[in-house]
C-alpha positions as CSV (number, residue, x, y, z in Angstrom):
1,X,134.9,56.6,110.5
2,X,134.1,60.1,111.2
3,X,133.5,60.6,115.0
4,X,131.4,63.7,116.0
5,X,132.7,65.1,119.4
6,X,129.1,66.8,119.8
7,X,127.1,65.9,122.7
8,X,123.8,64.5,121.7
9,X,122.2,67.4,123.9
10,X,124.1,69.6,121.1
11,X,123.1,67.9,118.3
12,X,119.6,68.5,119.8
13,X,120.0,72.2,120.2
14,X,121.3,72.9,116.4
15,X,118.0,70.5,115.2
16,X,115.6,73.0,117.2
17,X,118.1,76.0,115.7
18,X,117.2,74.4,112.2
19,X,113.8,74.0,113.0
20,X,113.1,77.2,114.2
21,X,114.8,79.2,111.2
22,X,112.6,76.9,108.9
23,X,109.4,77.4,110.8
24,X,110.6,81.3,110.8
25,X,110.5,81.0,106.6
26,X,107.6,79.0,106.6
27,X,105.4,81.9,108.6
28,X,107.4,84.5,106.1
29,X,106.7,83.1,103.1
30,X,102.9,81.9,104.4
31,X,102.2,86.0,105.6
32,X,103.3,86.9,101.9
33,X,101.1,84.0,100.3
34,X,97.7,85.3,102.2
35,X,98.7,88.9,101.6
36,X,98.5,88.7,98.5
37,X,95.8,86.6,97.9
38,X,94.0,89.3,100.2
39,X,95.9,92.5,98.6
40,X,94.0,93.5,95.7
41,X,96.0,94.2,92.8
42,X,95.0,97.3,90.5
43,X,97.7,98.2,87.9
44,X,95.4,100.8,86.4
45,X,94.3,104.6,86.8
46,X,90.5,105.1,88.1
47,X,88.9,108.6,87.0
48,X,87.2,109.6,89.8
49,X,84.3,112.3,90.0
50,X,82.7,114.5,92.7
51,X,80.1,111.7,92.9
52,X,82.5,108.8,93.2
53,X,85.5,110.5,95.1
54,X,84.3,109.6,98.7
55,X,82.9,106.2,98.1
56,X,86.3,105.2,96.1
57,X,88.2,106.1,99.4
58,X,85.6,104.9,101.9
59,X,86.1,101.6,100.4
60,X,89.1,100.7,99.6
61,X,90.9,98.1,101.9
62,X,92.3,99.3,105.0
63,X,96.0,98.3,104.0
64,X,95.7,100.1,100.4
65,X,96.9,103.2,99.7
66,X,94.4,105.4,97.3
67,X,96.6,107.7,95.6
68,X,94.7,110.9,94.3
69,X,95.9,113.3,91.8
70,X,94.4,116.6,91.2
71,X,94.8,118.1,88.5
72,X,93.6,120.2,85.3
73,X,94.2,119.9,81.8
74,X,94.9,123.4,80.6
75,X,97.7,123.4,82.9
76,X,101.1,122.3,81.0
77,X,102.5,120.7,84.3
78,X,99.5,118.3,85.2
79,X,99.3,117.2,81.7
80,X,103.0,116.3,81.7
81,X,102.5,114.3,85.0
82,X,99.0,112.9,84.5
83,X,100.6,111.0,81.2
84,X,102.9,109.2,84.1
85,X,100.2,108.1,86.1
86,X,99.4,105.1,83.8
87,X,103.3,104.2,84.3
88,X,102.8,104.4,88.1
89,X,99.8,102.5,88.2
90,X,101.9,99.6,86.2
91,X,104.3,99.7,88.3
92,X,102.8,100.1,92.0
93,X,100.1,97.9,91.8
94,X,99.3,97.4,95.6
95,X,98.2,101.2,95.2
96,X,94.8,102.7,93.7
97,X,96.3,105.6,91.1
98,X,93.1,107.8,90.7
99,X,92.8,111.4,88.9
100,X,90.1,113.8,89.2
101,X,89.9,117.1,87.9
102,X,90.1,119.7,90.7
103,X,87.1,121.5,88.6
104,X,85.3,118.6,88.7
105,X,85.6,118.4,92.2
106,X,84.6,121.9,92.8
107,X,87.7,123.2,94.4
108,X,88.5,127.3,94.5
109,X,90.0,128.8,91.2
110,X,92.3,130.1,93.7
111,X,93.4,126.7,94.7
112,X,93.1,125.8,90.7
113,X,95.7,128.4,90.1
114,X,98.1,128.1,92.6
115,X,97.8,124.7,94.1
116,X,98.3,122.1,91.2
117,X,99.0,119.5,90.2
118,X,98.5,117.8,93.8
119,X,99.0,114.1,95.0
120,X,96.6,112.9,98.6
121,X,97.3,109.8,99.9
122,X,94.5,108.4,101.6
123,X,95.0,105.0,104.1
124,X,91.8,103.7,106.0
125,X,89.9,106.8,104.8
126,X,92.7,108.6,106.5
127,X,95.2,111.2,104.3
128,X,98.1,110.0,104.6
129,X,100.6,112.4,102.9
130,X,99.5,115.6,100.8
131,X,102.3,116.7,98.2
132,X,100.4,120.6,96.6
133,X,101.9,122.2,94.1
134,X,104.5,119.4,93.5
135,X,106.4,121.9,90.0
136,X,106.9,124.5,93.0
137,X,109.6,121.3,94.2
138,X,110.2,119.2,91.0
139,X,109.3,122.1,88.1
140,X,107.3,121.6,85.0
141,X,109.4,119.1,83.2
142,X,110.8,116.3,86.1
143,X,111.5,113.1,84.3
144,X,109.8,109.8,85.3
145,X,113.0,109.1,88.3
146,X,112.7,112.3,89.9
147,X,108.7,112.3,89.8
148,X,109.1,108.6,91.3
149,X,111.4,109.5,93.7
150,X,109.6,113.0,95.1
151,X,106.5,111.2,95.8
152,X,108.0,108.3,97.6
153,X,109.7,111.0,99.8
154,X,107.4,112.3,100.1
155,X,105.1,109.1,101.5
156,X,102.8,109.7,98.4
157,X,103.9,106.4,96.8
158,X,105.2,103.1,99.0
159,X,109.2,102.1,98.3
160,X,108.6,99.1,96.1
């Protein structure tokens, strides 16, 4: 016979230990269950326009982070990253990966020239990070790791 030399106020004490690192899981795993049935999942790039641009932003949920990237196709650079952006949307899918041309959206030529290809992340209507002129840091060529990396530090993209 196996004699436990716990008190039975110990025994007690590790059952509400158990209980409460349980009950801790439980609320975990419950939070991540209702956020993502609330999370909206996208997975795809959105063109936006200079008619659509505000409302896109405007509306998206509070927690969602609508990543926006400027660009314009003559330049080598923004071609080269823009063909990513399908890849990111894949595989950040909590976040809304839009494009619009900076043309479209009637930015400066001076700004056209000088200031792109650009990533703005909004939260709650709010930018949340601004990354201009990203070849000025990564060049013309980066490879998909060092794009990734840049723009999550530089709080363009979320660590996954």
């Amino acid at each position: 016979a196996v004699v436990s030399t716990q008190s039975t106020g110990e025994l007690s004490d590790l059952e509400d230990d158990g209980d409460e690192e349980f009950m801790a899981a439980y609320r975990r795993r419950r939070m991540q269950e209702v956020k993502e049935k609330v999370s909206p999942v996208f997975g795809v790039v959105k063109e936006l326009t200079d008619q659509n641009f505000c409302e896109t932003i405007d509306s998206a949920a509070p927690y969602t982070d609508v990543v926006v990237y400027i660009h314009e196709e003559h330049i080598a650079a923004c071609k080269r990253y823009k063909a990513m952006l399908p890849r990111i949307a894949r595989e950040f899918t909590r976040s809304l990966i839009c494009t619009i041309k900076a043309s479209s959206a009637q930015m400066s030529s001076n700004f056209i020239q000088r200031g792109l290809p650009t990533f703005i992340t909004y939260k709650a209507g709010d930018v949340k990070a601004t990354w201009i002129n990203i070849r000025e840091h990564i060049g013309d060529d980066a490879d998909w790791d060092l794009l990734v990396e840049s723009l999550q530090e530089e709080r363009i993209l979320p660590y996954n």
